[in-house]
TIVO-674932 format. One record per atom (N, C-alpha, C): residue in three letters; y, z, x; atom name. Coordinates in Angstrom, 2 decimals, decimal comma. Example, Ala and Ser with C-alpha at 12.3 -4.5 7.8 and 13.67 -1.06 7.14 Angstrom:
<recs>
Ala -5,69 7,80 13,19 N
Ala -4,50 7,80 12,30 CA
Ala -3,30 7,80 13,20 C
Ser -2,25 7,08 12,85 N
Ser -1,06 7,14 13,67 CA
Ser 0,03 7,87 12,90 C
</recs>
This chain:
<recs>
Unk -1,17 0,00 0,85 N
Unk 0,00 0,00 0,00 CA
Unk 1,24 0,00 0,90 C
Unk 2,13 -0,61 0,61 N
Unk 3,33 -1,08 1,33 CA
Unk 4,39 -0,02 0,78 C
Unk 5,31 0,76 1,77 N
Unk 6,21 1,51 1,10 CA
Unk 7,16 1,85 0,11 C
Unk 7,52 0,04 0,02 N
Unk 8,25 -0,11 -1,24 CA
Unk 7,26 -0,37 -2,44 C
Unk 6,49 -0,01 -2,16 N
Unk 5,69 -1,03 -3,85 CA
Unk 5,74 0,59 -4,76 C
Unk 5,43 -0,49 -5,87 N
Unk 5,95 1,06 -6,72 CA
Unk 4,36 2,34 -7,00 C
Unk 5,03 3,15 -7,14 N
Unk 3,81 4,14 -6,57 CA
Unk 3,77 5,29 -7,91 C
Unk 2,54 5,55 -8,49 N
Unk 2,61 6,34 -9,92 CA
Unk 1,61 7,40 -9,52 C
Unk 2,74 8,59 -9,41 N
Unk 2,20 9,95 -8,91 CA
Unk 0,59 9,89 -9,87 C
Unk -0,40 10,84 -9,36 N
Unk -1,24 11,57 -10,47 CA
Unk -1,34 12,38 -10,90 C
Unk -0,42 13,50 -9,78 N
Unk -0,46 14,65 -10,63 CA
Unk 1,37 14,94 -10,55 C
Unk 1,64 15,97 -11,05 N
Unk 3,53 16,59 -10,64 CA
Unk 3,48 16,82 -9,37 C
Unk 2,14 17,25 -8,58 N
Unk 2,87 17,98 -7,43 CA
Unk 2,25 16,76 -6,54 C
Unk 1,65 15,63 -6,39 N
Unk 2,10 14,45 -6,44 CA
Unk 3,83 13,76 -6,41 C
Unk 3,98 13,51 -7,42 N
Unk 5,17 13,51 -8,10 CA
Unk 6,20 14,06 -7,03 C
Unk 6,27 15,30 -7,29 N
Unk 7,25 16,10 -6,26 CA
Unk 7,33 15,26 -4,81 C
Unk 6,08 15,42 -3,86 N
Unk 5,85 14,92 -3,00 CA
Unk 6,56 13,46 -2,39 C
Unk 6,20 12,68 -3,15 N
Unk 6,87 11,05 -3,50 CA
Unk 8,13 11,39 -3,70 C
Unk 8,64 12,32 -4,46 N
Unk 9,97 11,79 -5,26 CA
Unk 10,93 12,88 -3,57 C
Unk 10,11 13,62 -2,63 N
Unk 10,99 14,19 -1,49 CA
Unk 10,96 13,24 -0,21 C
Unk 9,62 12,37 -0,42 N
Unk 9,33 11,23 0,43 CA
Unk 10,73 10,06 0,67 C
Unk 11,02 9,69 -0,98 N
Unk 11,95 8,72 -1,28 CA
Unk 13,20 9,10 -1,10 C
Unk 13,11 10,43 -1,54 N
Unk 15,28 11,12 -0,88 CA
Unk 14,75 10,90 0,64 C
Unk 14,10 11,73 0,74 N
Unk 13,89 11,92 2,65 CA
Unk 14,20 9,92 3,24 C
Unk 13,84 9,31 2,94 N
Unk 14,16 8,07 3,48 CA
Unk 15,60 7,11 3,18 C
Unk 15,71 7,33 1,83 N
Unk 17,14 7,24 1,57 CA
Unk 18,55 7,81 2,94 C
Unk 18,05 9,24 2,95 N
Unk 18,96 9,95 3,25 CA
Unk 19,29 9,48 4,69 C
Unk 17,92 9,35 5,49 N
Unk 17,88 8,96 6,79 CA
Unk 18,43 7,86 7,46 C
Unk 18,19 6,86 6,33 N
Unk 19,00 5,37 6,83 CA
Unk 20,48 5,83 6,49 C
Unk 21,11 4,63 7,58 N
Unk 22,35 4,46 7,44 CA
Unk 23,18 4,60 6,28 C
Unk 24,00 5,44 6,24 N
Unk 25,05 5,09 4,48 CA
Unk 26,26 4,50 4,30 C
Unk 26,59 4,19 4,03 N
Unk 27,99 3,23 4,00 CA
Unk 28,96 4,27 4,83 C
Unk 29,69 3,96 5,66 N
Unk 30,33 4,98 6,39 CA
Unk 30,21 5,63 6,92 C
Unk 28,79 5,30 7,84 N
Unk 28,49 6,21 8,75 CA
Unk 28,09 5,44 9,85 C
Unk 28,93 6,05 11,20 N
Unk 28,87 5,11 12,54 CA
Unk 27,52 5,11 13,50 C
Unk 26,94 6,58 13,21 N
Unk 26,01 7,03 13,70 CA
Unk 24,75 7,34 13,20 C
Unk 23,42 7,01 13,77 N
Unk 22,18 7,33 12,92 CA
Unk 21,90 8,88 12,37 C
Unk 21,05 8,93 11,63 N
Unk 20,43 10,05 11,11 CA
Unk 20,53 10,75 12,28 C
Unk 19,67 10,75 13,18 N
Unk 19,38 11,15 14,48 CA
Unk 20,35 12,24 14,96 C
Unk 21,67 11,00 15,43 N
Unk 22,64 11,55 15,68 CA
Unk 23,52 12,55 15,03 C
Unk 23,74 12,42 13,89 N
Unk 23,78 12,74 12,59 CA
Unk 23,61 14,75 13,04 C
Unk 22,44 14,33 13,08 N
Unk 21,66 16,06 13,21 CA
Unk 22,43 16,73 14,51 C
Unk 22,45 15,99 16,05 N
Unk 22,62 16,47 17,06 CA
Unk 24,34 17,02 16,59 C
Unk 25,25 16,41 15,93 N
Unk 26,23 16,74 15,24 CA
Unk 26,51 17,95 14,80 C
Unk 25,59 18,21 13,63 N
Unk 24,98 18,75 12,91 CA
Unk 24,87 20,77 13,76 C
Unk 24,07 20,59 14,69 N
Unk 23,65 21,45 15,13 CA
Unk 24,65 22,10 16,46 C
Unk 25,51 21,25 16,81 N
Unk 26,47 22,10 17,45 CA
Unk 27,68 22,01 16,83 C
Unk 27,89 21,36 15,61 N
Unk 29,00 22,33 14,67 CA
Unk 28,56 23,31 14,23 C
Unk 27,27 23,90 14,05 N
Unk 26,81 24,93 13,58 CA
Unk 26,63 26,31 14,42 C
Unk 26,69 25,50 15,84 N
Unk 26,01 26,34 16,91 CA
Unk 27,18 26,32 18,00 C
Unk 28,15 25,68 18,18 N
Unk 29,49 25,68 19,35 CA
Unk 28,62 24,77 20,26 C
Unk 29,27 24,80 21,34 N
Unk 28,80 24,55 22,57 CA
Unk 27,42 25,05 23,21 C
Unk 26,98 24,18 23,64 N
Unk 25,00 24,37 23,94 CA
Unk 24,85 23,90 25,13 C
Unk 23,96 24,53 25,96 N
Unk 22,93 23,54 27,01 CA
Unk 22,53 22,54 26,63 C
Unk 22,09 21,42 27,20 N
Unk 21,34 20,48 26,83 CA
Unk 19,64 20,89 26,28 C
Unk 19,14 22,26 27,00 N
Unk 18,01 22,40 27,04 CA
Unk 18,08 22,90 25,30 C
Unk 19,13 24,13 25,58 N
Unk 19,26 24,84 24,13 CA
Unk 19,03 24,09 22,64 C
Unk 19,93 23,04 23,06 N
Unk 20,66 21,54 21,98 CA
Unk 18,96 21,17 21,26 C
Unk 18,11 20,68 22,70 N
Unk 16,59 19,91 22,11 CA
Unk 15,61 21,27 21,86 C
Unk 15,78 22,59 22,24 N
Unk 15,33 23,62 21,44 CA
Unk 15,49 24,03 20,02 C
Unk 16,83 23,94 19,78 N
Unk 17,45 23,87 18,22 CA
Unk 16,69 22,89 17,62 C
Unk 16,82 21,84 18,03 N
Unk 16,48 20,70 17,47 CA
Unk 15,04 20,47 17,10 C
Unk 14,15 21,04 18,00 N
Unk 12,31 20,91 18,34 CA
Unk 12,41 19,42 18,22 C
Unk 13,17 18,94 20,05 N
Unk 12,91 17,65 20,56 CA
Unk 12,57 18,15 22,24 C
Unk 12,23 17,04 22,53 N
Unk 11,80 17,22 24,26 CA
Unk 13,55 17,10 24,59 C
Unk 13,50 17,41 26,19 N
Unk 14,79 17,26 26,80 CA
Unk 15,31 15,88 26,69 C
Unk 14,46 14,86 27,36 N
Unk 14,24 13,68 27,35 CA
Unk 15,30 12,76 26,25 C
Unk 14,73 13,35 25,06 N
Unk 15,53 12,95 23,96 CA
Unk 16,97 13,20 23,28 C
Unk 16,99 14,20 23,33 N
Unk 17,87 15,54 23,18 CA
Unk 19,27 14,74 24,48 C
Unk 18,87 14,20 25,75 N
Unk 19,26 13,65 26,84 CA
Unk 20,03 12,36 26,52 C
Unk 19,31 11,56 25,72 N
Unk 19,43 10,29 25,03 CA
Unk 20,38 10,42 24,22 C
Unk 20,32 11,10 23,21 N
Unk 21,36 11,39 22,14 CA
Unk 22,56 11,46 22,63 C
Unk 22,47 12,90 23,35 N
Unk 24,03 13,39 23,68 CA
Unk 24,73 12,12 25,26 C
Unk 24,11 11,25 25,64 N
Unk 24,79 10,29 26,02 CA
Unk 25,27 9,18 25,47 C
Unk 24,72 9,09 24,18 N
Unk 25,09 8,07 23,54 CA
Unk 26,61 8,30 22,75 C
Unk 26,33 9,71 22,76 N
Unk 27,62 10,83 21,65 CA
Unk 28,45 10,79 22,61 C
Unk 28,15 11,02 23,68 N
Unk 29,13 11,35 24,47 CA
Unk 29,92 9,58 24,77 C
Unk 29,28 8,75 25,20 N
Unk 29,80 7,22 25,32 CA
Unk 30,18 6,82 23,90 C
Unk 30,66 7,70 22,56 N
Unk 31,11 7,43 21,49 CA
Unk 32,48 8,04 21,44 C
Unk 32,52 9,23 22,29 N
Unk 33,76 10,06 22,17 CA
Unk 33,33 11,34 21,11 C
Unk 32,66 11,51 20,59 N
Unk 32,11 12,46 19,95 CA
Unk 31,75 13,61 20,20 C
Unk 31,17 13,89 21,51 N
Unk 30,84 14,85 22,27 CA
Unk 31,15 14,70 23,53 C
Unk 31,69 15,99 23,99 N
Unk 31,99 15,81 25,13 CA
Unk 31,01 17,24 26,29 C
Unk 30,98 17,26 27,50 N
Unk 30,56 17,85 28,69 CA
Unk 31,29 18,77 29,20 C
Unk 31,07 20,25 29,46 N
Unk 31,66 21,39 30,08 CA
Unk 30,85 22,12 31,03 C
Unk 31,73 22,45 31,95 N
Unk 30,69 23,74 32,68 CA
Unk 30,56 24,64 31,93 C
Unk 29,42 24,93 32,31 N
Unk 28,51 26,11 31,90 CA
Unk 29,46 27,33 32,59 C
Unk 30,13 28,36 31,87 N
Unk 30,83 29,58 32,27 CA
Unk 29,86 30,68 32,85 C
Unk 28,42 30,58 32,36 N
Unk 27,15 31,79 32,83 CA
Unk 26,63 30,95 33,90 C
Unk 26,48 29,68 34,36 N
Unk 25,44 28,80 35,33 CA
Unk 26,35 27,71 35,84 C
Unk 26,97 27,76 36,94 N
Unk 27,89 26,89 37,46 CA
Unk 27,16 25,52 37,68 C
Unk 25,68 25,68 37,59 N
Unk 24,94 23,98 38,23 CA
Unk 24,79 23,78 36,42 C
Unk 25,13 24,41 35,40 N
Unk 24,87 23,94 34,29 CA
Unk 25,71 23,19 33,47 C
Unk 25,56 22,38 32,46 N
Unk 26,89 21,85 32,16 CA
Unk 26,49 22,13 30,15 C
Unk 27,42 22,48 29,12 N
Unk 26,96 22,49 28,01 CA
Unk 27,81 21,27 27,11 C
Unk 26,97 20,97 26,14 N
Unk 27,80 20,00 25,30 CA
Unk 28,96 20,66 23,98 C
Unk 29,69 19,88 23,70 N
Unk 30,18 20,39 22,56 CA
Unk 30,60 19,20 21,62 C
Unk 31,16 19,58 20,17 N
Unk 31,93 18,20 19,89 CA
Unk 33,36 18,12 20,77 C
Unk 33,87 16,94 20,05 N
Unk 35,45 16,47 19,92 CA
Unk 35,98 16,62 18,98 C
Unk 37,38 16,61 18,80 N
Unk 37,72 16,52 17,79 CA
Unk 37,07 15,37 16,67 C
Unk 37,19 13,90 17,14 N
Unk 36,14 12,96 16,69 CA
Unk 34,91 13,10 16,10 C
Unk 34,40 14,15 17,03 N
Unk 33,08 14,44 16,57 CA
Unk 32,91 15,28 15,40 C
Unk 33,98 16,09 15,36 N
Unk 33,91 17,07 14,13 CA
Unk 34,45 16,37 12,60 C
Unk 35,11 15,67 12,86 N
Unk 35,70 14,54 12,55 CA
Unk 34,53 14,11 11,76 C
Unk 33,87 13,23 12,22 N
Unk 32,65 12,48 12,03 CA
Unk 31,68 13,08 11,00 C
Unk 31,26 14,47 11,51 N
Unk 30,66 15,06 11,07 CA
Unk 30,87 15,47 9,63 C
Unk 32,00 16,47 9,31 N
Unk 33,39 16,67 8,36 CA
Unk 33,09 15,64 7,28 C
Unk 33,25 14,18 7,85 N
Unk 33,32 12,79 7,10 CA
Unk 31,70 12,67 6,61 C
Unk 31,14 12,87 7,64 N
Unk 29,55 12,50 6,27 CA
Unk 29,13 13,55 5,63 C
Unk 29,38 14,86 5,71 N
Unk 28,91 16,16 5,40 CA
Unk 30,10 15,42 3,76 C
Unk 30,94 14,99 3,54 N
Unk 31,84 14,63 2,72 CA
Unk 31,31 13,59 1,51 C
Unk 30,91 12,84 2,67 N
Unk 29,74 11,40 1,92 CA
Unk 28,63 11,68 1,30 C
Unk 27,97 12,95 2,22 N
Unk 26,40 13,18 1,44 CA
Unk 26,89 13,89 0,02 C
Unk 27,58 14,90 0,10 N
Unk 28,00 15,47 -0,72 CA
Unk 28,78 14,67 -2,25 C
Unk 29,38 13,53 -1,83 N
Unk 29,72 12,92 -2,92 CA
Unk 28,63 11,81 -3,51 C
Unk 27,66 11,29 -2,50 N
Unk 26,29 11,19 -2,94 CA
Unk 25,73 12,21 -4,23 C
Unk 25,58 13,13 -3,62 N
Unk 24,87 14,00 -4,23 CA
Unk 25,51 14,24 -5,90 C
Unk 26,97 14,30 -5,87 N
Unk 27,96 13,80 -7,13 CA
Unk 27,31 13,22 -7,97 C
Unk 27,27 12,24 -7,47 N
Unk 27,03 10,99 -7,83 CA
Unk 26,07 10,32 -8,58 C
Unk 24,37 11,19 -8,02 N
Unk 23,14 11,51 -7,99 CA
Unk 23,15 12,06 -9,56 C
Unk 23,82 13,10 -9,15 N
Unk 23,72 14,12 -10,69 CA
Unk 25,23 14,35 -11,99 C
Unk 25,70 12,74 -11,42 N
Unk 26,39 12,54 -12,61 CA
Unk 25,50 12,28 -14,03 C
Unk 26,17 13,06 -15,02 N
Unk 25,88 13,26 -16,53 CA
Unk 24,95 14,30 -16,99 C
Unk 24,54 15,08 -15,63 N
Unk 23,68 16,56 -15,42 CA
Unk 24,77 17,51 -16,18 C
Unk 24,56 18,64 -17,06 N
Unk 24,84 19,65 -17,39 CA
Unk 25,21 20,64 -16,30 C
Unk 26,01 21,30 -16,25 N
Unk 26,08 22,54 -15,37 CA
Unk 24,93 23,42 -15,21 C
Unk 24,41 23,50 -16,57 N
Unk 23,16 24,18 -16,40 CA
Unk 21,82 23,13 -15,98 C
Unk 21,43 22,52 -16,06 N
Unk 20,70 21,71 -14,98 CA
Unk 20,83 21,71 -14,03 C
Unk 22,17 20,97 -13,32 N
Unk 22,40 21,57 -11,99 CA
Unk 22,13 23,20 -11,23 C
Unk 22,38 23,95 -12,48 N
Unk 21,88 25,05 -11,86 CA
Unk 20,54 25,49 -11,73 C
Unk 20,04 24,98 -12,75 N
Unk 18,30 25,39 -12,46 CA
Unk 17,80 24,34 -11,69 C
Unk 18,39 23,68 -11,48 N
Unk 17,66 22,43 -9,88 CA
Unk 18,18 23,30 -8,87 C
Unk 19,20 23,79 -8,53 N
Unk 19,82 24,70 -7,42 CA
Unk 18,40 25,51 -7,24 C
Unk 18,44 26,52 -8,37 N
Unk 17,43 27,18 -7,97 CA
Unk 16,34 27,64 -8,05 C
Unk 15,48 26,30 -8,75 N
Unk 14,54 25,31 -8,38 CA
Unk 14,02 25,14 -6,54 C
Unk 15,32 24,00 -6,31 N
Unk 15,14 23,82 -5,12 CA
Unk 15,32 25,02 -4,37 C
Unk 15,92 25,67 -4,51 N
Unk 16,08 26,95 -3,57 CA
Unk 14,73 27,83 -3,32 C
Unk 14,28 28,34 -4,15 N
Unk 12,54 28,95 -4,33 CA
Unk 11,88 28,17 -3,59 C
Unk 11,80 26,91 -4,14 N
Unk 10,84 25,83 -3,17 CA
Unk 11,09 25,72 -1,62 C
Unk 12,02 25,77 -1,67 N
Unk 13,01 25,56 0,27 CA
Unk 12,54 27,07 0,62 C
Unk 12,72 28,58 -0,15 N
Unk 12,10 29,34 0,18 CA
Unk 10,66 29,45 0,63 C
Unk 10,36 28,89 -0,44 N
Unk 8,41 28,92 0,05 CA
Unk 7,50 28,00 1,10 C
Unk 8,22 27,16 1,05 N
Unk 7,92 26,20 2,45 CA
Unk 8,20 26,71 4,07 C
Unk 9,68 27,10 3,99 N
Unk 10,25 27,94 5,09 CA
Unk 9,30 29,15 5,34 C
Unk 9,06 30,03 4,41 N
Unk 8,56 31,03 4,77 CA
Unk 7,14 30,91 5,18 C
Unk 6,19 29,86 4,47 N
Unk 4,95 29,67 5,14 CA
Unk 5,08 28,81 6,13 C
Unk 5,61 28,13 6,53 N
Unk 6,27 27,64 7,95 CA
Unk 6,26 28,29 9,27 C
Unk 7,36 29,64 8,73 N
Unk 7,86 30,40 9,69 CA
Unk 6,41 30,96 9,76 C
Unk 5,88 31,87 8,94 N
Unk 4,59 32,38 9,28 CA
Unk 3,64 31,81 10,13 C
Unk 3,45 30,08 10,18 N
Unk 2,95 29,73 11,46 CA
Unk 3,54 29,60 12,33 C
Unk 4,18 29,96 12,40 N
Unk 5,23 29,85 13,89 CA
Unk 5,77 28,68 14,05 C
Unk 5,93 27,93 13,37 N
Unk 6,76 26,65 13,11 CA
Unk 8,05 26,33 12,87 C
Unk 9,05 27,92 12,47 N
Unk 9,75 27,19 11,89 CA
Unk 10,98 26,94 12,53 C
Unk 12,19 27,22 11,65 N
Unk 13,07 25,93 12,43 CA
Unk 14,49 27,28 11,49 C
Unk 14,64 28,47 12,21 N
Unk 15,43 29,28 11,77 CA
Unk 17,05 28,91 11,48 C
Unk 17,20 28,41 12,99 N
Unk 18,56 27,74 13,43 CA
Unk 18,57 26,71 12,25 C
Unk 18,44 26,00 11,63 N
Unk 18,44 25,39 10,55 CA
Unk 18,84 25,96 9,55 C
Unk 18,21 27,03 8,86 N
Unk 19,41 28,40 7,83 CA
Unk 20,64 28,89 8,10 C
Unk 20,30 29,00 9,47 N
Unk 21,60 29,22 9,91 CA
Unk 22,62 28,27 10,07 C
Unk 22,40 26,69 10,72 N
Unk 23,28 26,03 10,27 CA
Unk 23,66 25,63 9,35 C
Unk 22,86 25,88 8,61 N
Unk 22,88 25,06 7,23 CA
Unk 24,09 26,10 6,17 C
Unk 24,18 27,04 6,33 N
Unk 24,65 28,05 6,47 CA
Unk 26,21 28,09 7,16 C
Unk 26,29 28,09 8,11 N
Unk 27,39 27,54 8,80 CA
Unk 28,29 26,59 8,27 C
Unk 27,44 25,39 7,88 N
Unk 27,99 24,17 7,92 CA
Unk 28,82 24,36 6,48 C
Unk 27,96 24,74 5,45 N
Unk 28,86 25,17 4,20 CA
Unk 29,97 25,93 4,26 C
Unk 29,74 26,94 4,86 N
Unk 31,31 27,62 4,88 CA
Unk 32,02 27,19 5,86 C
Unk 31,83 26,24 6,79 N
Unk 32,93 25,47 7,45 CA
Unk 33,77 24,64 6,53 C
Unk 32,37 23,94 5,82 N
Unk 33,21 23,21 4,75 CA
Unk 33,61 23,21 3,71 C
Unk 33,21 25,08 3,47 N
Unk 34,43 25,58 2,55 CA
Unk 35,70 26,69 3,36 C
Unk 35,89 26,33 4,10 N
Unk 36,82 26,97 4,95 CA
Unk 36,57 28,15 5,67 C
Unk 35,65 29,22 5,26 N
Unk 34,84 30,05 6,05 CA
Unk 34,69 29,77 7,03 C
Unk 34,59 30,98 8,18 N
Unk 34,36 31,12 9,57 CA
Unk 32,99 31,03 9,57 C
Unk 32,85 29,80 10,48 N
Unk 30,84 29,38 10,36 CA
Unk 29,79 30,86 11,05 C
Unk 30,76 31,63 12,07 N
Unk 29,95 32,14 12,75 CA
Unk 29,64 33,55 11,55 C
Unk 30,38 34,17 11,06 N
Unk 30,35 34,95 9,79 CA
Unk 29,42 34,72 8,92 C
Unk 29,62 33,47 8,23 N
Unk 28,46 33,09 7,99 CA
Unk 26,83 32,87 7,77 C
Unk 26,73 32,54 9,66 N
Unk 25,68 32,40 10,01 CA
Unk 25,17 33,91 9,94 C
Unk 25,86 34,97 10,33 N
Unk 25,67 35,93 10,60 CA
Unk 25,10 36,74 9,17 C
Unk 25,53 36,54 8,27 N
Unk 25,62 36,94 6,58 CA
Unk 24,78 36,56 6,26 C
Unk 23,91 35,35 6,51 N
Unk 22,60 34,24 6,24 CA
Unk 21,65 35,23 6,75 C
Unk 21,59 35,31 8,04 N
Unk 20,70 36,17 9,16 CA
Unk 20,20 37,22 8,55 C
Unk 21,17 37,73 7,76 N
Unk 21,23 39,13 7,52 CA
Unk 20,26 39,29 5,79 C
Unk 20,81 38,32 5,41 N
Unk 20,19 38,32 4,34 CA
Unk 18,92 37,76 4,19 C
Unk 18,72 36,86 5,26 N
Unk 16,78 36,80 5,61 CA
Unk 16,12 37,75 5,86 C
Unk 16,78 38,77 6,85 N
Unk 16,52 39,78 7,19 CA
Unk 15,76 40,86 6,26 C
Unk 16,64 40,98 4,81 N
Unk 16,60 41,71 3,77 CA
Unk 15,80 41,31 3,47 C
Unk 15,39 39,43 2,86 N
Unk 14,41 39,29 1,99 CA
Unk 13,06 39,34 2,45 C
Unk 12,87 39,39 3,62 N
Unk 11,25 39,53 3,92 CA
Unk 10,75 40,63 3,70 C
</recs>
């Protein structure tokens, strides 16, 4: 079966599956107004959330090899997006950060997905929207948490994710992150 052909769940949780398959690929390709891949996208992503990083730190956040993690931030960086600092703790070290550009960038699709998402759930009720909120939220809970239990998971991700909202509601990201932390903390 070819990816696009049309595909008829058998069961809901089927269903579910397919219908996170098809956002998940949507989301990943290019969107109108965006200069940079998914990819990049994330490396973005994770040091607006996180400041300035090692390179090593950057593909740790990320759960990429150096290698890659290497690739990215030269490409960001030959965009103007990110730029290179010494390391203030390791003088042979150097950490990345954004640019203004880069935050910029970021700012701008965090803007796009979001009016996507508008867009998505134009003629939704408030209350729909809210029981998909937290819907999805339980579900994003229960995955994460049997995740994390194998040692898989991907924390820095709550936390940016976390971050990134109250940046882009004017909130101090690191507060934030910190308030998130705290409240994982509680719920386990």
């Amino acid at each position: 079966m070819h990816v696009n052909d049309p595909y008829a769940p058998q069961t809901p949780l089927e269903g579910v599956l397919h219908a996170f398959t098809r956002i998940g690929r949507r989301l990943k390709s290019k969107q109108p107004g965006d200069t940079i891949d998914h990819s990049a996208h994330l490396v973005l992503f994770v040091l607006r959330c996180n400041g300035a990083l090692r390179l090593s730190d950057l593909a740790a956040r990320m759960e990429i090899d150096a290698s890659t993690a290497s690739r990215h931030v030269r490409a960001l960086e030959q965009a103007g997006l990110i730029q290179r600092s010494a390391d203030p703790d390791d003088g042979r070290a150097f950490r990345v950060e954004l640019t203004e550009q880069g935050t910029a960038e970021w700012e701008a699709a965090a803007k796009r997905r979001m009016e996507l998402l508008t867009q998505a759930m134009e003629g939704w009720t408030d209350s729909d929207i809210e029981t998909f909120e937290k819907l999805m939220t339980r579900f994003a809970d229960g995955v994460t948490s049997i995740v994390d239990e194998r040692g898989e998971g991907r924390a820095w991700a709550d936390k940016g994710w976390t971050a990134a909202m109250a940046a882009h509601h004017g909130a101090a990201p690191e507060n934030a992150a910190h308030q998130n932390t705290e409240k994982n903390v509680e719920n386990r």
